[in-house]
Biopython code that builds the backbone (N, CA, C, O; Angstrom):
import numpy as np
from Bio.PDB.StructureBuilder import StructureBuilder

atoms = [
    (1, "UNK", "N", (111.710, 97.824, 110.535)),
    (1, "UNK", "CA", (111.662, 98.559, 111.776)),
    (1, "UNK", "C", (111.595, 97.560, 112.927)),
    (1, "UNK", "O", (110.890, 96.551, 112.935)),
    (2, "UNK", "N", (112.504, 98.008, 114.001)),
    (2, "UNK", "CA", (112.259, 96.710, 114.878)),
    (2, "UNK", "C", (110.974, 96.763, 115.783)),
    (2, "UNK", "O", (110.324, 97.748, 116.134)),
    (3, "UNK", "N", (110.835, 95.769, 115.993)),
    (3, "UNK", "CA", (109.626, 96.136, 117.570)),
    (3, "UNK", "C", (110.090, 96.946, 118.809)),
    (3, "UNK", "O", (109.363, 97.680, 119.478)),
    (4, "UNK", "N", (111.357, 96.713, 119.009)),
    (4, "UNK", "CA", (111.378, 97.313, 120.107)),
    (4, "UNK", "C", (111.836, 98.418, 120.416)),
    (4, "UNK", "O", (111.832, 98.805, 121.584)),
    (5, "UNK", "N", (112.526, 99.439, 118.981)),
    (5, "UNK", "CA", (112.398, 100.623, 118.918)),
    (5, "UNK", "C", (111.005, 101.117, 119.838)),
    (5, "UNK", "O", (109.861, 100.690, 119.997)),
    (6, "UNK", "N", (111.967, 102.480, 120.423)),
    (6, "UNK", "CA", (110.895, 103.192, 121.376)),
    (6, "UNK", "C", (110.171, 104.164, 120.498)),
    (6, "UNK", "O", (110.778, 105.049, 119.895)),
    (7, "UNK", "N", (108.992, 104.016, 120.431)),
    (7, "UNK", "CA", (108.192, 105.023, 119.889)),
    (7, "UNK", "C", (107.562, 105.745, 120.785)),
    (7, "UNK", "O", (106.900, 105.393, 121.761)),
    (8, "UNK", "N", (108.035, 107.636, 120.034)),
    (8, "UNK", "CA", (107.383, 108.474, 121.146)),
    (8, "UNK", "C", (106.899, 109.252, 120.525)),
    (8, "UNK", "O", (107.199, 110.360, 120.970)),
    (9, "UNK", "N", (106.021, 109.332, 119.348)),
    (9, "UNK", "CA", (104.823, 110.015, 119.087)),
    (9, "UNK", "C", (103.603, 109.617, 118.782)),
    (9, "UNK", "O", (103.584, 108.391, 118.900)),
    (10, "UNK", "N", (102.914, 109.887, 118.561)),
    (10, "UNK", "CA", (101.421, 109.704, 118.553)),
    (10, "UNK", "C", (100.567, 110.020, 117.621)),
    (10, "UNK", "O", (100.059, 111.141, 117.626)),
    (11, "UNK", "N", (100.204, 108.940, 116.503)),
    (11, "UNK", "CA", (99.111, 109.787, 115.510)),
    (11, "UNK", "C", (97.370, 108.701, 116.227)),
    (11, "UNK", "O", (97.210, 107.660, 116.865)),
    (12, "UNK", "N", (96.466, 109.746, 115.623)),
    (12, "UNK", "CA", (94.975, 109.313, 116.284)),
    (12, "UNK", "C", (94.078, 109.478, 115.493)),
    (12, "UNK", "O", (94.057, 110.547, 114.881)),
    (13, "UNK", "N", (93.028, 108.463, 115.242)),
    (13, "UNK", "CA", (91.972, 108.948, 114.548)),
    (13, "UNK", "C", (90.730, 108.198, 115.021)),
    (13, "UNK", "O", (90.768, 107.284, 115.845)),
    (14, "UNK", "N", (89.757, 108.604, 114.503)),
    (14, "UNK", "CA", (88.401, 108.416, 114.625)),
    (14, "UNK", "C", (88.064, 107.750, 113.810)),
    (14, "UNK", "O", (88.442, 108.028, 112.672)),
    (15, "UNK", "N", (87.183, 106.548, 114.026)),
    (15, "UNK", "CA", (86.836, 105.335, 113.108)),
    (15, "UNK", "C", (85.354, 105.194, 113.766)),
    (15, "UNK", "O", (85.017, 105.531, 114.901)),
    (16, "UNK", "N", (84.647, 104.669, 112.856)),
    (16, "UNK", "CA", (83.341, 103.963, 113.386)),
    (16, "UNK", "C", (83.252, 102.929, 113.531)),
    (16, "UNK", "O", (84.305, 102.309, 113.380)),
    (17, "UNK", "N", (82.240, 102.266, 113.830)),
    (17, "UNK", "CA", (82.468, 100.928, 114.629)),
    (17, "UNK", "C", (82.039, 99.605, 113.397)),
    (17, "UNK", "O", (82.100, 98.392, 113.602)),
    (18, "UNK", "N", (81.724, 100.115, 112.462)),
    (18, "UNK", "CA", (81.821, 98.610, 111.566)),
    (18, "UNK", "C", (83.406, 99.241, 111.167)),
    (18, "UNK", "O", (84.035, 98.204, 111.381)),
    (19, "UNK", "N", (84.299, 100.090, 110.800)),
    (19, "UNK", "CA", (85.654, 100.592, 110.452)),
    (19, "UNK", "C", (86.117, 99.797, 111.340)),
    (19, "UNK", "O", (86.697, 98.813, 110.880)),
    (20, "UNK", "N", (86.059, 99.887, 112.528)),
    (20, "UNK", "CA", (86.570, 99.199, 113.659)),
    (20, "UNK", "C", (86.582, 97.731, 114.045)),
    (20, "UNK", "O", (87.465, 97.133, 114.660)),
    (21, "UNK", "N", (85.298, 97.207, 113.510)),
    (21, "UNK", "CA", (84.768, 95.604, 113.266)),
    (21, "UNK", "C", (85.857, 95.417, 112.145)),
    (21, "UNK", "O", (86.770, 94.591, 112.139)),
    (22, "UNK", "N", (85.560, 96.360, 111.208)),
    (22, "UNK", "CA", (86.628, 95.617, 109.759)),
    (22, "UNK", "C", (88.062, 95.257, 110.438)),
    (22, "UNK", "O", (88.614, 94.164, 110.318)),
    (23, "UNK", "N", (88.696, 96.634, 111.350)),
    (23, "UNK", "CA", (90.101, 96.655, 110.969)),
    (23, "UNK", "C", (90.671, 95.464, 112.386)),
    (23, "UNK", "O", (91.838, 95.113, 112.559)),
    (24, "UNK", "N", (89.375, 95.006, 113.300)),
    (24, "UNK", "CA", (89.682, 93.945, 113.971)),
    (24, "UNK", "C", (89.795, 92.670, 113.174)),
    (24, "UNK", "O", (90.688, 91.824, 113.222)),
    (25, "UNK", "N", (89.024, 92.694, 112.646)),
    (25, "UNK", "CA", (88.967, 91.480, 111.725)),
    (25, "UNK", "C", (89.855, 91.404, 110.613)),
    (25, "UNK", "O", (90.030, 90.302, 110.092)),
    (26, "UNK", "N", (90.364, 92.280, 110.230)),
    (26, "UNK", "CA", (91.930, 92.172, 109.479)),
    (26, "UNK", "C", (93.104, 92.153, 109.766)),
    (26, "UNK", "O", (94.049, 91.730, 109.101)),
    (27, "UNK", "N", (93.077, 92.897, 111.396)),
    (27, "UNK", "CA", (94.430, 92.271, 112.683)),
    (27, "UNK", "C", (94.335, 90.962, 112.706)),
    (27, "UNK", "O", (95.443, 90.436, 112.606)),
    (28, "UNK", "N", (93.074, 89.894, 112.837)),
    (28, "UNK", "CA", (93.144, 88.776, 113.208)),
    (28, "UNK", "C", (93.790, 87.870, 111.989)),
    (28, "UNK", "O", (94.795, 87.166, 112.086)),
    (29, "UNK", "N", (92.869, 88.084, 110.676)),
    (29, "UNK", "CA", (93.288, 87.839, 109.407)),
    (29, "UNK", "C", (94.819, 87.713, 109.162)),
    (29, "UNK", "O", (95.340, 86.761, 108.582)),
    (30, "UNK", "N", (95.466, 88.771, 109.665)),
    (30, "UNK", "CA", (96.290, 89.130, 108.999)),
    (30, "UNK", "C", (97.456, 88.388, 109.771)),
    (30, "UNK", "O", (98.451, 87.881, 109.253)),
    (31, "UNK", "N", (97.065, 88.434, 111.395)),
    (31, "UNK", "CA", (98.359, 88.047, 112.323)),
    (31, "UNK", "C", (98.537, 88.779, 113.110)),
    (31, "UNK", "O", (99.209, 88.332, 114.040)),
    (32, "UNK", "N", (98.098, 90.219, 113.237)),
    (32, "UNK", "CA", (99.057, 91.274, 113.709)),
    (32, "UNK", "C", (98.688, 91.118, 115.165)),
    (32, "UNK", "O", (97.640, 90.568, 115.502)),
    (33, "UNK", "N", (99.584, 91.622, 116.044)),
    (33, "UNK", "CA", (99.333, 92.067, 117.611)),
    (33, "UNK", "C", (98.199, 92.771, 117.887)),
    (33, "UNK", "O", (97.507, 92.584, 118.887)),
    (34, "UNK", "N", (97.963, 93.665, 116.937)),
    (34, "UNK", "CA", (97.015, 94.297, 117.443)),
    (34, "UNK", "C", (96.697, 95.414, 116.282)),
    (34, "UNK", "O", (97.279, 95.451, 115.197)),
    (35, "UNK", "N", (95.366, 96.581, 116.835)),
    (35, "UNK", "CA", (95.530, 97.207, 115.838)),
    (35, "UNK", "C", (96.322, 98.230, 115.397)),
    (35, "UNK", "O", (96.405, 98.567, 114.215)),
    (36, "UNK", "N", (97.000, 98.816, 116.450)),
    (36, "UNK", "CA", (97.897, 99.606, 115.922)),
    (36, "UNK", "C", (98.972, 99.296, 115.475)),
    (36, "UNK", "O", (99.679, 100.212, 115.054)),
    (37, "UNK", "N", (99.500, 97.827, 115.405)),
    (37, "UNK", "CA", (100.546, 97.741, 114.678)),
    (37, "UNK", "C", (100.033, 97.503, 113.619)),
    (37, "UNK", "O", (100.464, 98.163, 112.674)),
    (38, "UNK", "N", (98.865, 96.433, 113.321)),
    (38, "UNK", "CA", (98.506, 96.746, 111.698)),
    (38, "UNK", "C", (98.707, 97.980, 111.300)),
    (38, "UNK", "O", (99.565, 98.176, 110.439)),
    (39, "UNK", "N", (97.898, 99.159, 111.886)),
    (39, "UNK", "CA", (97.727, 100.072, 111.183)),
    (39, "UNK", "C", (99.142, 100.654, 110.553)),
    (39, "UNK", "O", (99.395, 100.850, 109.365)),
    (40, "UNK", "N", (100.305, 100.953, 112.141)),
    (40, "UNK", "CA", (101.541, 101.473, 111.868)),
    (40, "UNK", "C", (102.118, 100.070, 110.504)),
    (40, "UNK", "O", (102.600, 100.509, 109.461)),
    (41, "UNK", "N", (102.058, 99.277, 110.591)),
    (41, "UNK", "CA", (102.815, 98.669, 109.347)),
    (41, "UNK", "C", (102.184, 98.905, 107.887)),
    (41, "UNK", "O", (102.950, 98.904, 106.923)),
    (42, "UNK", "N", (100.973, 99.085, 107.724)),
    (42, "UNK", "CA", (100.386, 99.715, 106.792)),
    (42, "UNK", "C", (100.547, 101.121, 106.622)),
    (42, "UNK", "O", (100.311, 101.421, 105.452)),
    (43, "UNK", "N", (100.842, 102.060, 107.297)),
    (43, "UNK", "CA", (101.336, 103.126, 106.746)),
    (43, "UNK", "C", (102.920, 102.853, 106.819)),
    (43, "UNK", "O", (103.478, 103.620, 106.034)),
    (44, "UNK", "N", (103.455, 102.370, 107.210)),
    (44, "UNK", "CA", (104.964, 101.997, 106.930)),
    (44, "UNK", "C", (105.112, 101.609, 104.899)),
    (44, "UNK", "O", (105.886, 101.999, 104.025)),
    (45, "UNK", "N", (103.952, 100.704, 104.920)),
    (45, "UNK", "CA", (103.959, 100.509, 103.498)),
    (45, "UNK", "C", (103.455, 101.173, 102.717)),
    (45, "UNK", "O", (103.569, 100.861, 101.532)),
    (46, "UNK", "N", (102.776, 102.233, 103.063)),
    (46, "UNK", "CA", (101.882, 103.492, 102.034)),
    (46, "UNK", "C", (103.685, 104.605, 101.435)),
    (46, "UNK", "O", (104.021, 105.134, 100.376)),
    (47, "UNK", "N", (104.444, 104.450, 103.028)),
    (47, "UNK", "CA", (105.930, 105.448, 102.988)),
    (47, "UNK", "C", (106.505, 104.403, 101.734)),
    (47, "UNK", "O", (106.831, 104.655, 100.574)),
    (48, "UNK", "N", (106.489, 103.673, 102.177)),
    (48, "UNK", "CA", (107.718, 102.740, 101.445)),
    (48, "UNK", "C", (107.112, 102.831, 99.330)),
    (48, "UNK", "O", (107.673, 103.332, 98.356)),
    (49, "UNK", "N", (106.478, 102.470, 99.402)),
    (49, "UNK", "CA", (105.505, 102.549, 98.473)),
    (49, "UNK", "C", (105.596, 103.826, 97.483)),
    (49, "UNK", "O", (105.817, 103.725, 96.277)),
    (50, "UNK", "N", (105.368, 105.182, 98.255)),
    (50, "UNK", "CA", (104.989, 106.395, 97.953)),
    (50, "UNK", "C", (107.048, 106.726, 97.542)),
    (50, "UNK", "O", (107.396, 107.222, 96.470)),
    (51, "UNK", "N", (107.961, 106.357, 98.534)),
    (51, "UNK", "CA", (109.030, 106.476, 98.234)),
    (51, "UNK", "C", (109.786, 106.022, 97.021)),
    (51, "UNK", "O", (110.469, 106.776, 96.328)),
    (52, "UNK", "N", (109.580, 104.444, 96.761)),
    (52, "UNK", "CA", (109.724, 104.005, 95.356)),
    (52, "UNK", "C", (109.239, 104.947, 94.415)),
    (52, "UNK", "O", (110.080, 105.501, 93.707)),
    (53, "UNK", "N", (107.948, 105.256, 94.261)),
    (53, "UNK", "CA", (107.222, 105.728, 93.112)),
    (53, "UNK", "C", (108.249, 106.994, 93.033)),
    (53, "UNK", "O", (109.120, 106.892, 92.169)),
    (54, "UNK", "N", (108.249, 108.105, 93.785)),
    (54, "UNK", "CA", (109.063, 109.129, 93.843)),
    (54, "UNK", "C", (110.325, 108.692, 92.806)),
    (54, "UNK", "O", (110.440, 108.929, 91.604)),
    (55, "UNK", "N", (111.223, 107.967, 93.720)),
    (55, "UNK", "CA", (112.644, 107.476, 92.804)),
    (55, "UNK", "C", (112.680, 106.659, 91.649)),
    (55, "UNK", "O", (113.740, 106.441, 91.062)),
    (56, "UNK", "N", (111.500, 106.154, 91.250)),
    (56, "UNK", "CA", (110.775, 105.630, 89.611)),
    (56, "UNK", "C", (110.830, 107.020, 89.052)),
    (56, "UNK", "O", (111.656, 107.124, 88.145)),
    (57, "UNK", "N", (110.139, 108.174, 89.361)),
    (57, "UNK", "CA", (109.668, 108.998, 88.633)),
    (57, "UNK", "C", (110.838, 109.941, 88.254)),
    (57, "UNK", "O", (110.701, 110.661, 87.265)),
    (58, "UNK", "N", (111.968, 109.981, 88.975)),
    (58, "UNK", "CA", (113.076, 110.957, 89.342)),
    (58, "UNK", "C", (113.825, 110.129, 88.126)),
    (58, "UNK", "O", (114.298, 110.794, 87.205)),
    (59, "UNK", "N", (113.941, 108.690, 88.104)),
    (59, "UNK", "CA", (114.596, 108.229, 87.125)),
    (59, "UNK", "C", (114.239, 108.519, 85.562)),
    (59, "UNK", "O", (114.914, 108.653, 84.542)),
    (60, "UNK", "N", (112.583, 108.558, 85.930)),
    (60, "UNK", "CA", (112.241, 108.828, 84.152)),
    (60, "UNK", "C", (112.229, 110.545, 84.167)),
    (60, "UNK", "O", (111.780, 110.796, 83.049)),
    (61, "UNK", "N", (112.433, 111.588, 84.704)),
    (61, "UNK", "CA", (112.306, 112.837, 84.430)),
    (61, "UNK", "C", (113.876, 112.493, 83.886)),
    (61, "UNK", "O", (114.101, 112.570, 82.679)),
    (62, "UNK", "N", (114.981, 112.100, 84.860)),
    (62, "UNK", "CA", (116.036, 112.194, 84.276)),
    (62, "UNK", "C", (116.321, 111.937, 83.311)),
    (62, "UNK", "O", (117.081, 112.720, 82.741)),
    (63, "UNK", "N", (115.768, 110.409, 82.418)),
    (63, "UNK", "CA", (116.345, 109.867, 81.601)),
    (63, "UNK", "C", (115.472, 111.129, 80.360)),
    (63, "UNK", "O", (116.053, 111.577, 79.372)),
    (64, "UNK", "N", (114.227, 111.436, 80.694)),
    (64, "UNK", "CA", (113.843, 112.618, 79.490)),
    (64, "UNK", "C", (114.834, 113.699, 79.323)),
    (64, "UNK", "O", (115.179, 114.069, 78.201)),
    (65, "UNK", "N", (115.359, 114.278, 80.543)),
    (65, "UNK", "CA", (116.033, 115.063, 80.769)),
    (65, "UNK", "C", (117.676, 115.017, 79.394)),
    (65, "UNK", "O", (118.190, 115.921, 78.735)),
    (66, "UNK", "N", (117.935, 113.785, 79.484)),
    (66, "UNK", "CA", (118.983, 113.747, 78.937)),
    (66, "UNK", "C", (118.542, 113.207, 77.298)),
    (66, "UNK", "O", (119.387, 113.044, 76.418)),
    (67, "UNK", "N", (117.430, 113.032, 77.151)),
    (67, "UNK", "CA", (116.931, 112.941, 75.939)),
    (67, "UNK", "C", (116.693, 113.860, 75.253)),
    (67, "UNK", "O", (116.833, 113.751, 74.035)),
    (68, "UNK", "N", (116.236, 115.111, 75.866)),
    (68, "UNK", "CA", (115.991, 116.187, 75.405)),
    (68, "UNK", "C", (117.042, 116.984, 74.894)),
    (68, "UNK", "O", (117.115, 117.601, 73.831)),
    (69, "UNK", "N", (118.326, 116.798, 76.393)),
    (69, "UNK", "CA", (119.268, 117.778, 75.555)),
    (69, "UNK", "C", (120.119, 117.040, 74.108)),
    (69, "UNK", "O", (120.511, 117.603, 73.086)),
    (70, "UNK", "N", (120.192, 115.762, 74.462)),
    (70, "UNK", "CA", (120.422, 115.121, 73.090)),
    (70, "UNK", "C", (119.462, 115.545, 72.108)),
    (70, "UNK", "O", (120.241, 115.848, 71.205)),
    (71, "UNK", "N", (118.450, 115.750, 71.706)),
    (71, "UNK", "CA", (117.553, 116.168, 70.859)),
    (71, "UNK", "C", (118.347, 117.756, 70.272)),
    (71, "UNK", "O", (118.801, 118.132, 69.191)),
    (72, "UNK", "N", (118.209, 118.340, 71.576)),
    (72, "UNK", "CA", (118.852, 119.900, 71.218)),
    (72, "UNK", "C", (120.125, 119.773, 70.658)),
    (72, "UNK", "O", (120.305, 120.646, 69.810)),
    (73, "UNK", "N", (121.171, 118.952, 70.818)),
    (73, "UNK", "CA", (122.600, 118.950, 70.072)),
    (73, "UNK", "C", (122.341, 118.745, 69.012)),
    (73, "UNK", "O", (123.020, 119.376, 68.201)),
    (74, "UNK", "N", (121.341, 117.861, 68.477)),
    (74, "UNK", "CA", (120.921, 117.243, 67.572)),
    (74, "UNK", "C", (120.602, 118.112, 66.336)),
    (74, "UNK", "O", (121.030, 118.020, 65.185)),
    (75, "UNK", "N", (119.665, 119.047, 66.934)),
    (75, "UNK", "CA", (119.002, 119.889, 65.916)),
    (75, "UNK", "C", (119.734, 121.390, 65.640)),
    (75, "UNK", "O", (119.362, 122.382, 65.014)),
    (76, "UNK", "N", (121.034, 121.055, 66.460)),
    (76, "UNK", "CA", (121.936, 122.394, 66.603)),
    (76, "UNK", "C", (122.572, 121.919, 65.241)),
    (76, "UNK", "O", (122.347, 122.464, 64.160)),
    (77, "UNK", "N", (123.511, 120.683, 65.460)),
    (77, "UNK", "CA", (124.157, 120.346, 64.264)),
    (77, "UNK", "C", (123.504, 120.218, 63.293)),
    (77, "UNK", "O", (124.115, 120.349, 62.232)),
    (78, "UNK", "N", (122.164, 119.944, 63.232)),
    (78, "UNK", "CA", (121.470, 119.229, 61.672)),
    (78, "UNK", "C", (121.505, 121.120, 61.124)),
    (78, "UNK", "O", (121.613, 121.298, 59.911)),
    (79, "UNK", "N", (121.440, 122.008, 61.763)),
    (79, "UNK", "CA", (121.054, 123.486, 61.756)),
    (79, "UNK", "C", (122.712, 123.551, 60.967)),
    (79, "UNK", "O", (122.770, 123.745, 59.753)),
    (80, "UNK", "N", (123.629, 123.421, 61.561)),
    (80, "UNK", "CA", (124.700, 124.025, 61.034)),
    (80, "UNK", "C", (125.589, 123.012, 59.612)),
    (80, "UNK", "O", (126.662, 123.276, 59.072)),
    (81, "UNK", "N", (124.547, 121.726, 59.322)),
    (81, "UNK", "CA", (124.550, 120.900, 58.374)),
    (81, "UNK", "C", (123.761, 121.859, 57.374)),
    (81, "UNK", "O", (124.383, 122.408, 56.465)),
    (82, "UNK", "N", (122.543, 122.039, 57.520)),
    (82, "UNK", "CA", (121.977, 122.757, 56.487)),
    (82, "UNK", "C", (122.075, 124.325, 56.301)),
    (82, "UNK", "O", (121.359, 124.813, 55.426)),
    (83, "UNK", "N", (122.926, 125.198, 57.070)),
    (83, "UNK", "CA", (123.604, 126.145, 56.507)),
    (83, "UNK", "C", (124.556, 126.111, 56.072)),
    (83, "UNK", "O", (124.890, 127.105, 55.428)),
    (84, "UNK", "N", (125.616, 124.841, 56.189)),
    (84, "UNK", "CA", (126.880, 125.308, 54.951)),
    (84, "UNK", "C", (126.260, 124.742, 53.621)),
    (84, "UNK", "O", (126.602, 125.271, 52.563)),
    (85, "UNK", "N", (125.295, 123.613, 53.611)),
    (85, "UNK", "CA", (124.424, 123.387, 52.376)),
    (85, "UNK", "C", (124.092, 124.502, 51.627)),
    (85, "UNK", "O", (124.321, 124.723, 50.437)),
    (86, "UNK", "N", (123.552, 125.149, 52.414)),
    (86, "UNK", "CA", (122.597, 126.160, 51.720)),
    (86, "UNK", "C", (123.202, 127.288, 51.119)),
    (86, "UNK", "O", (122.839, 128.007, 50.188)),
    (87, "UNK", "N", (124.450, 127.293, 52.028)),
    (87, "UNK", "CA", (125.744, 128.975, 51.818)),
    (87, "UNK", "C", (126.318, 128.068, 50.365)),
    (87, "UNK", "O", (126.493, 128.728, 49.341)),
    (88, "UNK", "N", (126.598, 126.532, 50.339)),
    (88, "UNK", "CA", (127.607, 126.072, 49.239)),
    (88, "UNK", "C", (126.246, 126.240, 48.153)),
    (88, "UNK", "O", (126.240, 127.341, 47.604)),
    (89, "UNK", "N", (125.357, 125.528, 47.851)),
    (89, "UNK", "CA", (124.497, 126.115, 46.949)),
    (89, "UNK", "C", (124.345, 127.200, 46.601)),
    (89, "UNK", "O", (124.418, 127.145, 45.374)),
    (90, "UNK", "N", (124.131, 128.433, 46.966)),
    (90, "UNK", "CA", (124.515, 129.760, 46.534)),
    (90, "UNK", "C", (125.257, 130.288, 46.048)),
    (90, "UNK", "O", (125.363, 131.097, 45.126)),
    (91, "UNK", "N", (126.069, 129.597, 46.989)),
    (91, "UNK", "CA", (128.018, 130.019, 45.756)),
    (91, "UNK", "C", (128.335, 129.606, 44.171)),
    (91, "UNK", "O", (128.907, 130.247, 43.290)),
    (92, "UNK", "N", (127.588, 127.953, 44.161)),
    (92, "UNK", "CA", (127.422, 127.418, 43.286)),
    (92, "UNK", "C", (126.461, 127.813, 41.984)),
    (92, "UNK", "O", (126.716, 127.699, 40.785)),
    (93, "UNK", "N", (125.381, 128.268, 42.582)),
    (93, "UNK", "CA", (124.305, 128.697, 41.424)),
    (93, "UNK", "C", (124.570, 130.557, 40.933)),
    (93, "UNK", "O", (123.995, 131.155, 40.024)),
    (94, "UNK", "N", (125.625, 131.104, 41.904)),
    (94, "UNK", "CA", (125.694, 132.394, 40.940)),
    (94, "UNK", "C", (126.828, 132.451, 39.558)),
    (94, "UNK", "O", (127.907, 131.903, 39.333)),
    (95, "UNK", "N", (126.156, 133.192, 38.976)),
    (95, "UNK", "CA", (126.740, 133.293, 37.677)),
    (95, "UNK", "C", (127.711, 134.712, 38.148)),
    (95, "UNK", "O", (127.636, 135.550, 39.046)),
    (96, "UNK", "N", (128.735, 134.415, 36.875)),
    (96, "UNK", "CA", (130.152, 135.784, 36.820)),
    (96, "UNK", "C", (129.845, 136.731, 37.558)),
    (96, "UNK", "O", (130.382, 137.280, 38.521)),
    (97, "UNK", "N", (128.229, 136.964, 36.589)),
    (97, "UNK", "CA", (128.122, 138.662, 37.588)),
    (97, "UNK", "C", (127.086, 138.783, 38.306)),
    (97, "UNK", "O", (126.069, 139.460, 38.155)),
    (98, "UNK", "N", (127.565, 137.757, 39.465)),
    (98, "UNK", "CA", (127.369, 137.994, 41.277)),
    (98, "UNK", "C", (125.619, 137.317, 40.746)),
    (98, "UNK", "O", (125.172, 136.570, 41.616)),
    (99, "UNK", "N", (124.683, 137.487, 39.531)),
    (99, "UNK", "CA", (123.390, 137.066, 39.863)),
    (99, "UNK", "C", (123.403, 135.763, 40.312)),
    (99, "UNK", "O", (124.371, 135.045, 40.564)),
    (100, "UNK", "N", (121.679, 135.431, 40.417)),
    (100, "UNK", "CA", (121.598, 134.188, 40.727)),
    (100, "UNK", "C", (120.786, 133.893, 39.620)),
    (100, "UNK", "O", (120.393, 132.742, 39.432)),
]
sb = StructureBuilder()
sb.init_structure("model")
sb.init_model(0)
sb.init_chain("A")
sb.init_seg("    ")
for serial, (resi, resn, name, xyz) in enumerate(atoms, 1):
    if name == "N":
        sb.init_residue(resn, " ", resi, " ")
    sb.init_atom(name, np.array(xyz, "f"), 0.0, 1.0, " ", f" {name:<3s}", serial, name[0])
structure = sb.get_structure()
């Protein structure tokens, strides 16, 4: 994001004053201008962050996704493997007259 994009909204919160001691002392730590750009670049990285995880997770629903229906073809054919088995065994074990 550049710096000099115009920003025209406004988020606000309420901190106490050792919150406030900390998050000065981690602008300085850290480098930043000040505290609201720490803060805005730290939630820049909570988005960025929270966004990956999303498109990690989208990848593994998918890849189950396509595991599963492979599973289902799977157990369709093994299904129509063990009914002509089972129809040819029958044919096989009756005697002349039609018993088994």
């Amino acid at each position: 994001m550049s710096v000099f994009k115009r920003r025209s909204r406004m988020i606000s919160f309420r901190v106490s004053e050792d919150e406030y001691d900390g998050l000065r002392n981690l602008c300085i730590n850290e480098g930043a201008r000040s505290v609201s750009d720490m803060a805005r670049d730290a939630v820049q990285r909570l988005i960025t962050r929270h966004s990956c995880q999303n498109n990690q997770l989208e990848t593994v629903v998918q890849a189950l996704q396509g595991k599963i229906e492979f599973l289902d073809m799977e157990v369709k054919r093994l299904g129509k493997v063990l009914s002509k088995q089972a129809g040819a065994q029958g044919v096989a074990t009756r005697n002349g007259d039609g018993e088994i």
